[in-house]
C-alpha positions in Angstrom: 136.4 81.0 104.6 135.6 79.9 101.1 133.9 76.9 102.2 131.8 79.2 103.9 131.0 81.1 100.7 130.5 78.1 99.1 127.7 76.8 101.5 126.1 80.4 101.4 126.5 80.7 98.0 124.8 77.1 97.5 122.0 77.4 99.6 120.8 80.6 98.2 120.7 78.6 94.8 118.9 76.1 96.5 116.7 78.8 98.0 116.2 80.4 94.7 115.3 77.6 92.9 112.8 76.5 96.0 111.3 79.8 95.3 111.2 79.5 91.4 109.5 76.2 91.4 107.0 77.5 94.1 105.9 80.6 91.9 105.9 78.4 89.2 103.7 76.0 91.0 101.3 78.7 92.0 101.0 80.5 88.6 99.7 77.1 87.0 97.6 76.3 89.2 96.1 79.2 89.5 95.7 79.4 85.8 93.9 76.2 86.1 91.3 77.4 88.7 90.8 80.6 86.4 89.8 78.6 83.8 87.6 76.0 85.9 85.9 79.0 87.8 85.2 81.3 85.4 83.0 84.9 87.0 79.8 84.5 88.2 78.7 88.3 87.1 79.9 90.7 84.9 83.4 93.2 84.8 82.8 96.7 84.4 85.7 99.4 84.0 85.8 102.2 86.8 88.4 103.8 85.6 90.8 102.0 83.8 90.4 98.8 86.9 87.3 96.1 86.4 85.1 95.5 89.4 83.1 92.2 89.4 79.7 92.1 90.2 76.2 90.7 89.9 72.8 91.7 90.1 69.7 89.4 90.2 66.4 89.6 91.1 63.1 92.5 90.1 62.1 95.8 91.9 63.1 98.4 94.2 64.6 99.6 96.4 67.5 98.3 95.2 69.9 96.2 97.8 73.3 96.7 97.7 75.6 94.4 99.7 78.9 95.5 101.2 80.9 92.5 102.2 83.8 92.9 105.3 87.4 92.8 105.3 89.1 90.0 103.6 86.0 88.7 101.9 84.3 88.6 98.6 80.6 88.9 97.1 80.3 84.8 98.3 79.9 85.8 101.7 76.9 86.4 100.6 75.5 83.4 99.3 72.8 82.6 101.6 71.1 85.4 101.5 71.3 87.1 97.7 68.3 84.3 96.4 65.8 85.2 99.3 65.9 88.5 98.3 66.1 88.4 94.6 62.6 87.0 95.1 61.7 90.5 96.4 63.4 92.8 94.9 66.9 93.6 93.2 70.2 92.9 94.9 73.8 94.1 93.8 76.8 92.1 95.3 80.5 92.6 94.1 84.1 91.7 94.9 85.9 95.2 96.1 89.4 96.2 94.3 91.6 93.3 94.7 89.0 90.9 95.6 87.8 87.6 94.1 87.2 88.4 90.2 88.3 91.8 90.1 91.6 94.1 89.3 93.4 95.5 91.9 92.7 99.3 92.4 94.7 102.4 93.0 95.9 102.8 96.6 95.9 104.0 99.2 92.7 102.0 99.7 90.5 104.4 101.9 86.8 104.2 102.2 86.2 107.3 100.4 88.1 106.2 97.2 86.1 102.7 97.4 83.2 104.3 98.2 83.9 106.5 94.9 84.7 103.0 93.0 81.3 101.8 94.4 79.6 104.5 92.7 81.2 104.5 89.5 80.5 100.9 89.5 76.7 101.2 90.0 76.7 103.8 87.1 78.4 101.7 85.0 75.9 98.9 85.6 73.0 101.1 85.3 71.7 99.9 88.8 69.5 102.9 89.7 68.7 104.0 93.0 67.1 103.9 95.5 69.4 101.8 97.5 69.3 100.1 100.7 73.3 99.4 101.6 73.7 96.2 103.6 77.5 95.7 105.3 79.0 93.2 107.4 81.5 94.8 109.6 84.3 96.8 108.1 81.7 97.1 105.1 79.6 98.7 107.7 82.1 101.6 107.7 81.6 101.8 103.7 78.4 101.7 103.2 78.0 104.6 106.3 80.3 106.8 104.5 78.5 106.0 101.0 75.3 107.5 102.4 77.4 110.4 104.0 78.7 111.0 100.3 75.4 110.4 98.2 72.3 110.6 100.6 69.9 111.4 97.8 70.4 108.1 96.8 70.2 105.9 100.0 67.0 104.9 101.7 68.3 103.0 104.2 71.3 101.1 106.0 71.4 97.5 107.5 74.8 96.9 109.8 75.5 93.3 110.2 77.8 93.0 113.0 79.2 96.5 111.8 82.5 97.7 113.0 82.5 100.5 114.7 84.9 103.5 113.8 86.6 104.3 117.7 86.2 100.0 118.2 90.3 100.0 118.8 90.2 102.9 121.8 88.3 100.2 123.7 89.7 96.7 124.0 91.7 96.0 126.6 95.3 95.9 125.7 97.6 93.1 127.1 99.1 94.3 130.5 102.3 91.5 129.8 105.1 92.8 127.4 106.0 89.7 127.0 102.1 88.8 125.3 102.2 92.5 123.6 105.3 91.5 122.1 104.2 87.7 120.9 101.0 89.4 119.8 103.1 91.7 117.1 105.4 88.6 116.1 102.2 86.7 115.1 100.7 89.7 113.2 104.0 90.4 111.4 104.1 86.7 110.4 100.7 86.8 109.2 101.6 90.4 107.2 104.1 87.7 105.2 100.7 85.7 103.9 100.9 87.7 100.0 104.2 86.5 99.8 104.0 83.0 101.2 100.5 82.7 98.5 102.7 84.2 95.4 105.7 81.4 95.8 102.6 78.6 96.4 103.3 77.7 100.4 99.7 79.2 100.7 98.5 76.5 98.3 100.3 73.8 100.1 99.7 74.4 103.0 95.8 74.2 102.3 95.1 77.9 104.1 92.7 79.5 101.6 91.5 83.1 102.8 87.7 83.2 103.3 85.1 81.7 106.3 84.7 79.0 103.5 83.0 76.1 105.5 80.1 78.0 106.6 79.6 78.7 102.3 77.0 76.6 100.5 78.3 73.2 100.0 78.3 74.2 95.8 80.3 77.4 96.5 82.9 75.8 98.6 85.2 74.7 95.4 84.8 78.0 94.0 85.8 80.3 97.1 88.9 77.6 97.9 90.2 78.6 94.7 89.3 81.9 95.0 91.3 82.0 98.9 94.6 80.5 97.3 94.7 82.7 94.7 97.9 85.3 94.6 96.1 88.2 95.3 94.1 86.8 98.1 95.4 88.1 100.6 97.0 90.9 99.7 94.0 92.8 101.2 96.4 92.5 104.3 98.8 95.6 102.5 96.0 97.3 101.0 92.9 97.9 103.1 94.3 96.8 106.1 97.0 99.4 106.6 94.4 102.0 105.8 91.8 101.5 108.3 92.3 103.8 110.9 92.4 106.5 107.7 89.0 104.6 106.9 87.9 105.2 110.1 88.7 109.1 110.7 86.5 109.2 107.4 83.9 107.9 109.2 84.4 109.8 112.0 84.0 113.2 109.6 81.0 112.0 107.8 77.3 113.0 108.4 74.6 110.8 107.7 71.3 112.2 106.2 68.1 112.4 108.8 65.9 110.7 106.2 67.4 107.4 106.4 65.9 104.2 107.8 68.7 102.4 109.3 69.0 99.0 111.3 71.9 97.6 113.1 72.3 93.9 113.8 74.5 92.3 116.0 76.2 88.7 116.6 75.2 87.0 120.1 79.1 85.6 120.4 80.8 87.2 118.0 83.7 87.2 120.5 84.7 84.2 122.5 86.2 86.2 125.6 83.4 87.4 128.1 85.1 91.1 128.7 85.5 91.7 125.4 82.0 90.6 124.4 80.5 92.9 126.5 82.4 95.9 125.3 81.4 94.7 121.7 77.8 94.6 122.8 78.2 98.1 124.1 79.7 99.9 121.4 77.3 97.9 119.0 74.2 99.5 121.3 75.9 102.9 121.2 76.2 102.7 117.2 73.0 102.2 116.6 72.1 105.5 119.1 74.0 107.6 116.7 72.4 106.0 113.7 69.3 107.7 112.4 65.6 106.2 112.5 67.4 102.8 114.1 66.3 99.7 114.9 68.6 97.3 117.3 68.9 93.6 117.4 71.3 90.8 119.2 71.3 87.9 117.0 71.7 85.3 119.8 74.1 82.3 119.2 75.2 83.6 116.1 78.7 84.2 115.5 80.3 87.6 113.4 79.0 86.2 110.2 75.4 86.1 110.6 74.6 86.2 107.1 76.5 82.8 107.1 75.4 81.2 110.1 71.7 82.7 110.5 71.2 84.2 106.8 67.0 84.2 107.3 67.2 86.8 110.2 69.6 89.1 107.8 67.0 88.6 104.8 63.7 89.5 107.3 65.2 92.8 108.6 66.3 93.6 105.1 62.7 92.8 103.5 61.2 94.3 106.2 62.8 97.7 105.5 62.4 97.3 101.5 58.5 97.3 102.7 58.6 99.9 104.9 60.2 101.9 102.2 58.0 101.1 99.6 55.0 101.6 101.0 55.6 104.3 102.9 58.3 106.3 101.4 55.5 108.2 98.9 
């Protein structure tokens, strides 16, 4: 019996130092990338918790982008220069995310929503705004309008996630697929832990759609995806989406808005649940006000990655449209 205490008692040590050298591993080398990658825009305190952002570009309306779950303000990449030669544009990394401080939980819409505005304050970005999200940022910027409509001209939904999406996919008839389904996603719930003791790093897995970046931003969002925090959006926003989405659900959007939705070609690879995407996509944009509808055919869920131009004409087209006749 003692040998057997012996063996458990070693390979804890083992395991214990394993796990020592791995945070160690982690912490400089994420030092290192802090230092190499320094922000892009500027920190601003909401409330005791900086939010990073930037701002570029001359005019109004102003465009605010909203990026999706899991992502930072580089998702946007492709498409904040076309429209800073237009107009202004505000991107920024949510609570958490890329350059800024984690934020109070639980990490509802509303309270990021609330962030959102404090943040905008803070950086003296006046309205009007058009909001611009890519699928859970959809929900956001729906329930930002919902909360502050006299300063929101319009909403653009890239691929936008609609608030009952869950009722409506098929669920796996097999227990035996149910049940692998659940062991994969608990596995993947383990990613903040496996990114703090450096396996993320090792193992090459940065968070992020990274390849479909600029080639020069590619570096930067790599470190950015191995960082501790990266995916700790995975205990944070994920757990409260459904809360997110009853938000939604309760919120009223103002008649005067111009709103458009977009919505990916293939965004799903099975047929069945395509379909239903494309549905639920048509029926959000019926209960959006003043809405225009698109399919962006052969694009993929990021279509401000993989076809940025047709997210920069339908957002200059409604900065027009508002400026010239919203008199």
């Amino acid at each position: 019996m003692k040998s057997v205490y012996k063996w458990a008692a070693a390979i804890f040590i083992g395991v214990s130092e394993l796990v020592g050298l791995g945070i160690l591993y982690q912490t400089l080398a994420e030092n290192e990338d802090r230092k190499r990658f320094p922000p892009l825009g500027r920190l601003f305190d909401v409330g005791g918790s900086h939010l990073h952002a930037i701002c570029q570009g001359l005019g109004t309306p102003t465009v605010i982008l909203e990026a999706g779950l899991s992502s930072t303000h580089l998702d946007w990449s492709r498409v904040i220069p076309e429209i800073a030669k237009n107009t202004r544009v505000f991107a920024y990394d949510r609570g958490g995310y890329g350059w800024s401080d984690p934020c109070p939980k639980p990490r509802t819409g509303l309270r990021m929503v609330r962030e959102l505005h404090a943040l905008l304050q803070k950086a003296g970005v006046s309205s009007p705004y058009i909001l611009v999200g890519h699928s859970y940022g959809g929900l956001l910027v729906r329930l930002y309008a919902s909360q502050y409509p006299e300063e929101v001209t319009g909403i653009i939904l890239v691929d936008g996630s609609p608030e009952d999406q869950r009722k409506h996919f098929p669920q796996p008839k097999s227990m035996r697929v149910r049940i692998s389904q659940e062991v994969k996603w608990q596995i993947f719930r383990l990613r903040p832990i496996m990114a703090r003791i450096g396996l993320i790093r090792l193992r090459k897995q940065p968070n992020g759609y990274i390849n479909a970046l600029p080639e020069e931003m590619k570096l930067l969002a790599t470190a950015l995806g191995l960082q501790s925090s990266a995916y700790d959006w995975l205990w944070t926003e994920a757990p409260a989406i459904e809360a997110t989405c009853e938000e939604v659900r309760n919120s009223i959007l103002p008649d005067h808005i111009r709103s458009s939705v977009l919505t990916a070609g293939k965004s799903i690879q099975i047929e069945e649940s395509q379909n239903i995407w494309l549905r639920l996509q048509q029926e959000l944009s019926q209960k959006m006000p003043n809405c225009t509808y698109q399919i962006v055919e052969g694009s993929g869920h990021y279509i401000h990655l993989e076809q940025p131009m047709k997210v920069v004409e339908v957002v200059l087209q409604m900065v027009d449209k508002v400026r010239y006749t919203d008199k």
